[in-house]
N, C-alpha and C positions, 0 to 999 in steps of 0.2 A: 643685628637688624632692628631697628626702630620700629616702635608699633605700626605705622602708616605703612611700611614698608610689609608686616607681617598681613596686616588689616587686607592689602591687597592680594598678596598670596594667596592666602582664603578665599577669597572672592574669585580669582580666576581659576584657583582647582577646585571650588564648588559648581565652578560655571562647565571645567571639564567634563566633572562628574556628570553633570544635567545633560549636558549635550550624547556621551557615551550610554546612560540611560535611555534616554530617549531612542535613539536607533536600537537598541537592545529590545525596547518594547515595542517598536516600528516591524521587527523583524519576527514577532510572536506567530504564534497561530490566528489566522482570520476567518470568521465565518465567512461564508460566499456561499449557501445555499443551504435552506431547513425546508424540509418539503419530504410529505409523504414519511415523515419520522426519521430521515435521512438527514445528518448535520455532516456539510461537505468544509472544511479547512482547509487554508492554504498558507504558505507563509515562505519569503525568503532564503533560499538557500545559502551556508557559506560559505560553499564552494562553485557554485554555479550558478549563472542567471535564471537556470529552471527552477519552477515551484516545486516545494514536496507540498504534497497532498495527506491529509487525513480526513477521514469517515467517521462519526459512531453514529451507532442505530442499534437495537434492539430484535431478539430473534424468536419467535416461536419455535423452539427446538429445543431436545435435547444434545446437550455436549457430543455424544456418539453421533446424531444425526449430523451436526455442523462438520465435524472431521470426516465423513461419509463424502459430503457434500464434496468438500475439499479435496481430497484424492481421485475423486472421479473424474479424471484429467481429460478423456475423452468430451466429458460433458460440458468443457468449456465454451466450446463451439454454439453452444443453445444461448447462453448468459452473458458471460465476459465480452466486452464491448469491441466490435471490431473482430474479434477472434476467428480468423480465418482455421485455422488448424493444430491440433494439441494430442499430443502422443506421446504415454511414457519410452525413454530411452534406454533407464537403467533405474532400477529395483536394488537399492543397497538394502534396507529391511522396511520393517512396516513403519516407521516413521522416518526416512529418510529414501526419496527418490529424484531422477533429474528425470527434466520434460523437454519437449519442443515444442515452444507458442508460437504462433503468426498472425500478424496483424494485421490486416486490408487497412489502406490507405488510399485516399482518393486520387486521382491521378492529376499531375505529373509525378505525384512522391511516388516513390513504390513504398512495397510491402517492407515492413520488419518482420526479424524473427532474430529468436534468442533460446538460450538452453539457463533453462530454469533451475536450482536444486534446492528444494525446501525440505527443512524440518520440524519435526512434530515436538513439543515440550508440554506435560504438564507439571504444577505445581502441584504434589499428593496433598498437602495442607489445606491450600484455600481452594485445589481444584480444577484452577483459571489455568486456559490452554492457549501457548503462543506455537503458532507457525510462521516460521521464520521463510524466505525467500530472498534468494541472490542469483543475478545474473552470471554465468558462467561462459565466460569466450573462450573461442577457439578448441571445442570438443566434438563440434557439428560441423559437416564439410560445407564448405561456403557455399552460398545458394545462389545462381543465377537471377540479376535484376533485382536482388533483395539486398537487404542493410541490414547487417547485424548490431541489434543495439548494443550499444556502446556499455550501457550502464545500468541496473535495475537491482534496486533494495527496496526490498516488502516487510511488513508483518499482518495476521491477525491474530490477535489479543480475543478470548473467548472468557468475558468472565459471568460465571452462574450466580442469576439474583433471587432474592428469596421470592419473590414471586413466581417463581416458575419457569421464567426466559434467562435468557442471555445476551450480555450486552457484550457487542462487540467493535472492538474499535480498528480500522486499518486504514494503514501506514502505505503511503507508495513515493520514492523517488525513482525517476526513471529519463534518464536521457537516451532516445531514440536513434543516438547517431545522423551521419550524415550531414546535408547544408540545408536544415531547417533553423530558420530563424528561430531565436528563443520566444518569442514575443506573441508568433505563430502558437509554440506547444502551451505557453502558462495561458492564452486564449482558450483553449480547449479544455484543460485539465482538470476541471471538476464534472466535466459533462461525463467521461468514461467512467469512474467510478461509482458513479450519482447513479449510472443507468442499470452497470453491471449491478449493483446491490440490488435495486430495484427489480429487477428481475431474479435475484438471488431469491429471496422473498418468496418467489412464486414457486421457483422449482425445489427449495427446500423442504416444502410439506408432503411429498409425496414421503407414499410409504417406503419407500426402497432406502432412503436417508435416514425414516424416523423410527425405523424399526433395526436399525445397526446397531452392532454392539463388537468391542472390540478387546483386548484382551488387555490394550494399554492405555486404557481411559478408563475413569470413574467419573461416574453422573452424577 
């Protein structure tokens, strides 16, 4: 291969390279909403036209309280956006249970619902607590006029800062099922979680959260 010929080579796989770059960083996380201490991300899925969504915000609470918060699956219905109804199904131990969530939808869509099953992890080291969440089909008997979502992976990340709080970050992909346009859900997708935190915020400081304590956490 004569230099001109190598000279070129170079040239069109650097131009590869830029080009493959370039969507790679097109496809990153995107701010889309800082408000009220609330940083709402969004970014590209690579399996699906829908957005995953990320959150970080900061919490007035102790560790105990935020896992408090969390398991109290009834109390979804107050916060969590849209939440029509949440009931645990099945109690496998203190840090692992499945749920049933449902989700009011304006009409013509109907309702979703889905069976939930999250886990508890801490780090004994640095402390930091992840609860994990995944959609479960096909354990709940099918519901009349409803759609069972298709798809749903969650996390929150709880980690303790030397100030006193904890910063936490969450994770949500979630395809709703059914014949909604995608264009429709990445339209909406930062408004539910933006609100549910929001209101998180408010129902977290009562005592019944901040006075928890549990057998498999350390503050």
């Amino acid at each position: 291969m004569n230099l001109i010929k190598k000279i070129w080579l170079i040239l069109f796989l650097g131009i590869i390279f830029f080009v493959n770059t370039s969507f790679i960083l097109k496809a990153d996380w995107q701010l889309k909403k800082n408000k009220n201490g609330i940083k709402v991300y969004t970014k590209t899925s690579e399996n699906s036209p829908i957005k995953e969504v990320k959150c970080i915000t900061n919490f007035n609470s102790t560790l105990s309280g935020l896992v408090a918060f969390i398991k109290d699956i009834p109390a979804h219905t107050q916060y969590i956006y849209k939440c029509k109804s949440a009931f645990v199904i099945r109690h496998v131990n203190d840090t692992n249970l499945y749920y049933y969530h449902e989700t009011e939808t304006p009409w013509p869509v109907v309702n979703r619902y889905g069976v939930i099953n999250y886990k508890i992890y801490q780090n004994k080291n640095t402390k930091q607590i992840t609860i994990n969440s995944v959609g479960v089909l096909g354990i709940y008997p099918k519901q009349n006029n409803k759609v069972e979502v298709e798809k749903l992976i969650g996390y929150w990340i709880f980690t303790p800062l030397s100030n006193g709080t904890v910063n936490g970050e969450y994770y949500l992909f979630l395809n709703p099922g059914g014949e909604i346009p995608s264009w429709i859900i990445n339209f909406f997708v930062t408004d539910g979680p933006y609100l549910t935190i929001l209101k998180m915020k408010d129902l977290l400081m009562t005592k019944t959260y901040q006075q928890a304590k549990f057998h498999f956490i350390q503050n």
